[in-house]
Residue frames relative to the residue before (quaternion, step in Angstrom):
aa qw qx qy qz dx dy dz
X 1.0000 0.0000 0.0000 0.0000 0.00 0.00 0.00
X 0.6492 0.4957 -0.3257 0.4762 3.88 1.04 -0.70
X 0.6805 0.3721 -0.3195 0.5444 3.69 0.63 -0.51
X 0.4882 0.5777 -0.4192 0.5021 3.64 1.00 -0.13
X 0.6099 0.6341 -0.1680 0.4446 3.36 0.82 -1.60
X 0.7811 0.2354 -0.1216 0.5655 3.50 0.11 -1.42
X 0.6753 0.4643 -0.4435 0.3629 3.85 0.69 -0.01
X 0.7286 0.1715 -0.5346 0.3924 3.46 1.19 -0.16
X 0.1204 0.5368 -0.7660 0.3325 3.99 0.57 0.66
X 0.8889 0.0825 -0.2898 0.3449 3.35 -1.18 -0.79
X 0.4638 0.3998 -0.6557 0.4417 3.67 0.11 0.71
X 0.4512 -0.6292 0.5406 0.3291 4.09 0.53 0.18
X 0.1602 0.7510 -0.5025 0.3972 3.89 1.16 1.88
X 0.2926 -0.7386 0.5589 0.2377 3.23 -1.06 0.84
X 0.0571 -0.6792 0.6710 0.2918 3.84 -0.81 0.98
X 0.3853 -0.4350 0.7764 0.2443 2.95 -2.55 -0.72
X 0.1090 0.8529 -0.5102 -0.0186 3.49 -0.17 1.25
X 0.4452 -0.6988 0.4911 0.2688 3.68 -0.42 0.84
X 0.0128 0.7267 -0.6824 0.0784 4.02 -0.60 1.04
X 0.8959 -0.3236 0.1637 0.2564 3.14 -2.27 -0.26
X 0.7685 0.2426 -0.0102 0.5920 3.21 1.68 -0.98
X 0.7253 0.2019 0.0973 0.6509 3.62 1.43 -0.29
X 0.2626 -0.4471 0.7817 0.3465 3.03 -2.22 -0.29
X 0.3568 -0.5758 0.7184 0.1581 2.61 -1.83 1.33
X 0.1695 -0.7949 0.5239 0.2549 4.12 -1.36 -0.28
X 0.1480 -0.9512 0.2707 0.0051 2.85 -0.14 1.37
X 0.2431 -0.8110 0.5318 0.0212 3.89 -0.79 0.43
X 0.3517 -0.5674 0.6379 0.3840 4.22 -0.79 0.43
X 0.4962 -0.7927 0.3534 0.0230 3.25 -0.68 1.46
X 0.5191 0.5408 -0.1223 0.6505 3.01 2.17 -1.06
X 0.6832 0.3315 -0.4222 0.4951 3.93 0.77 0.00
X 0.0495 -0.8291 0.4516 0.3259 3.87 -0.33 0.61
X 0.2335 0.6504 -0.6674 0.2776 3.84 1.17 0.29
X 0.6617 0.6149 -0.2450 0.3522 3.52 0.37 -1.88
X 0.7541 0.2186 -0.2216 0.5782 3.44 0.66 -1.00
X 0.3491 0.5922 -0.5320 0.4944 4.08 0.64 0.27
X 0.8198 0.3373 -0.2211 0.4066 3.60 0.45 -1.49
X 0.5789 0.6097 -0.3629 0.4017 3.31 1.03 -0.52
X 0.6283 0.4335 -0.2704 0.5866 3.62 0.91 -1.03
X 0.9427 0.0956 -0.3052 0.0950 3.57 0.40 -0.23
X 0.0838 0.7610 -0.4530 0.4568 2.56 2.00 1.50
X 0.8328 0.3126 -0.1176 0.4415 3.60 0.91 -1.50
X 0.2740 -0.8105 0.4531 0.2503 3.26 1.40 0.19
X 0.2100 0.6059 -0.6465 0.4133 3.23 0.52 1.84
X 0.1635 -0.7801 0.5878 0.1385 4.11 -0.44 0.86
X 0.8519 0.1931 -0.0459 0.4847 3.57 0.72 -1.16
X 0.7112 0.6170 -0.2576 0.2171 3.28 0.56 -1.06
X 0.6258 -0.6655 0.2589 0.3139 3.92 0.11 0.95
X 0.3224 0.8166 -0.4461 -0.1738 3.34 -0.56 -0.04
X 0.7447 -0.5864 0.1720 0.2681 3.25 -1.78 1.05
X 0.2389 -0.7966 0.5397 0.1310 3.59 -0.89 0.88
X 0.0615 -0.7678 0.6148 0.1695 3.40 -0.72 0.84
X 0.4271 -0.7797 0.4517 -0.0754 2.99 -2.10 0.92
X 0.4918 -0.6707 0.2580 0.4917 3.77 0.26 1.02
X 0.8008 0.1694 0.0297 0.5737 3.59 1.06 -1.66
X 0.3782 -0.4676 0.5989 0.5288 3.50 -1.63 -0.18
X 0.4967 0.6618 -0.4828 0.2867 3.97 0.33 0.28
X 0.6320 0.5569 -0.2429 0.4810 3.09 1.48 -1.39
X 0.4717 0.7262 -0.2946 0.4041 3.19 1.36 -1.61
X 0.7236 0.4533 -0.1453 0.4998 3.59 0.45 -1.93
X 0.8362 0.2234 -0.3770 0.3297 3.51 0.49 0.12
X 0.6385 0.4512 -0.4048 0.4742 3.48 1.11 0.36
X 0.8613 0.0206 -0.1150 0.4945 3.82 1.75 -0.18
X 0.6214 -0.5622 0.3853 0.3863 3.07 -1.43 0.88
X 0.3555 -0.7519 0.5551 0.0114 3.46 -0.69 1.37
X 0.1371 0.7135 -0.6595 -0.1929 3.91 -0.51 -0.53
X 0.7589 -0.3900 0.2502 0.4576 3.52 -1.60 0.22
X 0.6870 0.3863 -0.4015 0.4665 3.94 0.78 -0.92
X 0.8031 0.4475 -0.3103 0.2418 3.23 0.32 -0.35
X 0.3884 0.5472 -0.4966 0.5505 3.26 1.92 0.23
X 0.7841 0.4382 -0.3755 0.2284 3.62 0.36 -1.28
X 0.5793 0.6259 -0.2861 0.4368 3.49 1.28 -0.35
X 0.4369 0.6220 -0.2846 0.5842 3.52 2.02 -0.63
X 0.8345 0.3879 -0.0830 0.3825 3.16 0.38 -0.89
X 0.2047 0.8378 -0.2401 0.4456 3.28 1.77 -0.26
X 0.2201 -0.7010 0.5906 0.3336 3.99 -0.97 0.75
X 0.3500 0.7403 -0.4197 0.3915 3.81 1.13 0.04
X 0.0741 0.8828 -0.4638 0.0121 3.30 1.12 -1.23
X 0.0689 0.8763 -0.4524 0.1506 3.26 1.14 1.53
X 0.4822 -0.5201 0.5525 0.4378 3.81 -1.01 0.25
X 0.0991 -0.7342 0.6712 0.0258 3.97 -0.36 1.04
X 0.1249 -0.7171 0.6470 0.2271 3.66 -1.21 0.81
X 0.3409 -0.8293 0.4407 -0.0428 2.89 -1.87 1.29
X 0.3640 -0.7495 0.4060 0.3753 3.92 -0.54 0.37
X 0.1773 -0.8503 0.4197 0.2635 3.54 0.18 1.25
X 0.7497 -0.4691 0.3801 0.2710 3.15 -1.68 0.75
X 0.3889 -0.6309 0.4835 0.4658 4.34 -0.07 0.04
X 0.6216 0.7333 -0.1030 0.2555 3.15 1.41 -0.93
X 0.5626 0.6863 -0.1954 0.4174 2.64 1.81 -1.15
X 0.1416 -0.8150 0.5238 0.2033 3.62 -1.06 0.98
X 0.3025 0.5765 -0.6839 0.3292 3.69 0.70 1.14
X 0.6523 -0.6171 0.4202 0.1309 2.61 -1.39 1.43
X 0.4226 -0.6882 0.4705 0.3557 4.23 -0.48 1.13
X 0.5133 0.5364 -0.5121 0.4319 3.95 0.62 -0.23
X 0.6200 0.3256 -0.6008 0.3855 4.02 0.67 -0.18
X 0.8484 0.2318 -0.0418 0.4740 4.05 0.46 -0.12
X 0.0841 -0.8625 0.4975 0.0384 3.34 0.94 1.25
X 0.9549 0.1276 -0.1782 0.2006 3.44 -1.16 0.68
X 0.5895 0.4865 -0.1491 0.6274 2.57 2.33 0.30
X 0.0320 -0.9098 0.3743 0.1762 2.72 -1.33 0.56
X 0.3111 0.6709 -0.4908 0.4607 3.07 0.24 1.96
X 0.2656 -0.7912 0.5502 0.0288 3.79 -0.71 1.00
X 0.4731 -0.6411 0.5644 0.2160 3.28 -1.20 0.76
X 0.1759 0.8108 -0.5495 0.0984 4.17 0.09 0.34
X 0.3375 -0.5983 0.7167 -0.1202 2.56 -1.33 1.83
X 0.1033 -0.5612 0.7960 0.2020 3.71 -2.07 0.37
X 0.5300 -0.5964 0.4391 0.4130 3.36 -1.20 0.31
X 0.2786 -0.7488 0.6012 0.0147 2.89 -1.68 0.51
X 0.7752 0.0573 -0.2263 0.5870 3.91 0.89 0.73
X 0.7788 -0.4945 0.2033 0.3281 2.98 -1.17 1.48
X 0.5473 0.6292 -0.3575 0.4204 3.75 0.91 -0.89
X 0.7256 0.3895 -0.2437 0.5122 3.62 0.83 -1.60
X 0.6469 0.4993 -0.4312 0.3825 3.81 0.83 -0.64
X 0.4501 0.5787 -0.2912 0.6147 3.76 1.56 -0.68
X 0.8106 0.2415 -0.3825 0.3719 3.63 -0.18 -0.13
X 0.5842 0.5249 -0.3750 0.4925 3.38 1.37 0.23
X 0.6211 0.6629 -0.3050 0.2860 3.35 0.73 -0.99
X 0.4548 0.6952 -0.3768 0.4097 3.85 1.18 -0.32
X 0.1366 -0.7963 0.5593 0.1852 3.99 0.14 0.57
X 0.7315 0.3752 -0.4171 0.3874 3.49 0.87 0.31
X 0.6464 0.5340 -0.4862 0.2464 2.96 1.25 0.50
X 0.5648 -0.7221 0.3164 0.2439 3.53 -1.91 0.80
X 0.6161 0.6156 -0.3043 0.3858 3.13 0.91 0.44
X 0.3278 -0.8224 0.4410 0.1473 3.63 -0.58 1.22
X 0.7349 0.4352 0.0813 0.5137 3.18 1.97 -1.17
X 0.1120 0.7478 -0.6517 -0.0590 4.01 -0.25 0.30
X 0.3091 -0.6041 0.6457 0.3500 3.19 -1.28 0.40
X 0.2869 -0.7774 0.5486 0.1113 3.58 -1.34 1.28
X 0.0081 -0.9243 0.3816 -0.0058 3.72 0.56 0.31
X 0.3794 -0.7286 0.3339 0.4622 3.89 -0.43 0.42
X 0.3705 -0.7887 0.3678 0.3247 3.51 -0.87 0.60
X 0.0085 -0.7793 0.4285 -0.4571 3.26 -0.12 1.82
X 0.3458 -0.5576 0.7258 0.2069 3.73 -1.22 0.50
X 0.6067 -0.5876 0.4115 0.3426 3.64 -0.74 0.28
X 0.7365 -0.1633 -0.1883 0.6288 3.51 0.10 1.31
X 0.3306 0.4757 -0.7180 0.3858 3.55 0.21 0.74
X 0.6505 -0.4228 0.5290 0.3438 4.03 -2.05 0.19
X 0.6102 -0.4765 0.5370 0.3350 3.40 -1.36 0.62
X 0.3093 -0.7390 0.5325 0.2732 3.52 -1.13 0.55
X 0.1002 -0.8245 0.5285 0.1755 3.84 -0.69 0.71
X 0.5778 0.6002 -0.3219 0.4497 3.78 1.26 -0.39
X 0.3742 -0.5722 0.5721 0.4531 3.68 -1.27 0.40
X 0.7071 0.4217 -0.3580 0.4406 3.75 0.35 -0.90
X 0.5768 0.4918 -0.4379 0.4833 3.89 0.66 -0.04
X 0.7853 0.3209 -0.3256 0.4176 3.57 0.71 -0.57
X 0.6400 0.6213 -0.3691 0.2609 3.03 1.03 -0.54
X 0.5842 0.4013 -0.3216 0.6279 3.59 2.12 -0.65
X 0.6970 0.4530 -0.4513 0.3246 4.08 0.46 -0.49
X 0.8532 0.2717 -0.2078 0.3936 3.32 0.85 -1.12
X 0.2377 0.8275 -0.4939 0.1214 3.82 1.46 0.46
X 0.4962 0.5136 -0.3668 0.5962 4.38 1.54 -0.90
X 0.7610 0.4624 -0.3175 0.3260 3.70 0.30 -1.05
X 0.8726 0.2237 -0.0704 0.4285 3.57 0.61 -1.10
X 0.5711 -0.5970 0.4561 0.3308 3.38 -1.06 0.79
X 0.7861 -0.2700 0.1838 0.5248 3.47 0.66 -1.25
X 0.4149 -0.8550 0.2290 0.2107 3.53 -0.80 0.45
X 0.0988 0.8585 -0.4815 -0.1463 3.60 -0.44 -0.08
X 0.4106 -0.7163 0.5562 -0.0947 2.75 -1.22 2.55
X 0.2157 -0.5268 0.7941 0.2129 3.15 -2.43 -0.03
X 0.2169 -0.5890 0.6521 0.4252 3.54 -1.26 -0.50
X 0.4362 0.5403 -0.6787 0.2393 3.90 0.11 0.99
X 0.2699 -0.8046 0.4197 0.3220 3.54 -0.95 0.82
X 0.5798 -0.6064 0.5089 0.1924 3.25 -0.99 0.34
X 0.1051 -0.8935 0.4359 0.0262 3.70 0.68 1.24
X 0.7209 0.1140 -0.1285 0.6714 3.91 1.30 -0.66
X 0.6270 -0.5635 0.5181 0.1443 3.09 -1.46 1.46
X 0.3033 0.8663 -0.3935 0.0519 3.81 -0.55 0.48
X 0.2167 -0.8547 0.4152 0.2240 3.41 -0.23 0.79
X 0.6223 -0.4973 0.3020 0.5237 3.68 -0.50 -0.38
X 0.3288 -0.5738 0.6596 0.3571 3.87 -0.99 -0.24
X 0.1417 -0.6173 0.7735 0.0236 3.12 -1.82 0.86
X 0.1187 0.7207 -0.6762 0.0963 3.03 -1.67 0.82
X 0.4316 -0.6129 0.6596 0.0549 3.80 -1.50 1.65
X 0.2572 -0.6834 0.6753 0.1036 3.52 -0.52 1.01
């Protein structure tokens, strides 16, 4: 299922990944068709969403980082930290239209470290989003996502642990 997972990422596929508090939906962050569809699967037009990143190295090369905001990166909180992206940077501006600052996440359970871990894969960046219609509740069930987020996601990739408290990520602007 993980090489499944990360193979249709790089076809520029939308998953539904089951995490600690939720499905996140996810996209190669660096393709913006992928994010295009994602926003208008979830009918989100403007509003940003958070990209997570293998390292605070990777992190360091797509944004301007200062010392609090590495140490909060690095944090067991693992908060969504906004960032001053790099001009350089090749995530695609559809993850944060008109702006220029990013929501970055590192992963935080073994699953997300597993979807990075493929050296052939091309992607530095996914876009990690809550899985959800746009104000509709995160989904935390497999059978809840599988009917809420079936329009939203290409395919999915599940555990059978359940997911007893609904949670979304924290964000925070140093």
């Amino acid at each position: 299922p993980l090489s499944s997972a990360v193979e249709l990422l790089k076809e520029g596929k939308i998953l539904a990944i089951k995490g600690l508090g939720g499905f996140h939906l996810a996209c190669d962050a660096t393709n913006a068709q992928a994010v295009i569809e994602l926003r208008n699967r979830k009918l989100r037009v403007d509003k940003p969403f958070a990209i997570m990143m293998p390292d605070i190295e990777i992190i360091e090369s797509h944004c301007l980082v200062s010392e609090s905001e590495r140490e909060l990166r690095l944090s067991s909180a693992r908060p969504i930290v906004l960032l001053k992206r790099k001009p350089e940077s090749n995530v695609a501006r559809e993850v944060a239209p008109k702006q220029d600052w990013v929501g970055v996440m590192l992963p935080y359970t073994p699953l997300h470290y597993l979807l990075f871990a493929d050296h052939d894969v091309p992607f530095t960046a996914l876009v990690m989003t809550s899985g959800n219609l746009s104000e509709e509740p995160i989904a935390t069930g497999n059978d809840e996502a599988r009917e809420r987020l079936a329009r939203l996601a290409d395919a999915f990739l599940m555990h059978n642990r359940d997911i007893h408290i609904r949670c979304d990520d924290s964000v925070i602007r140093v």
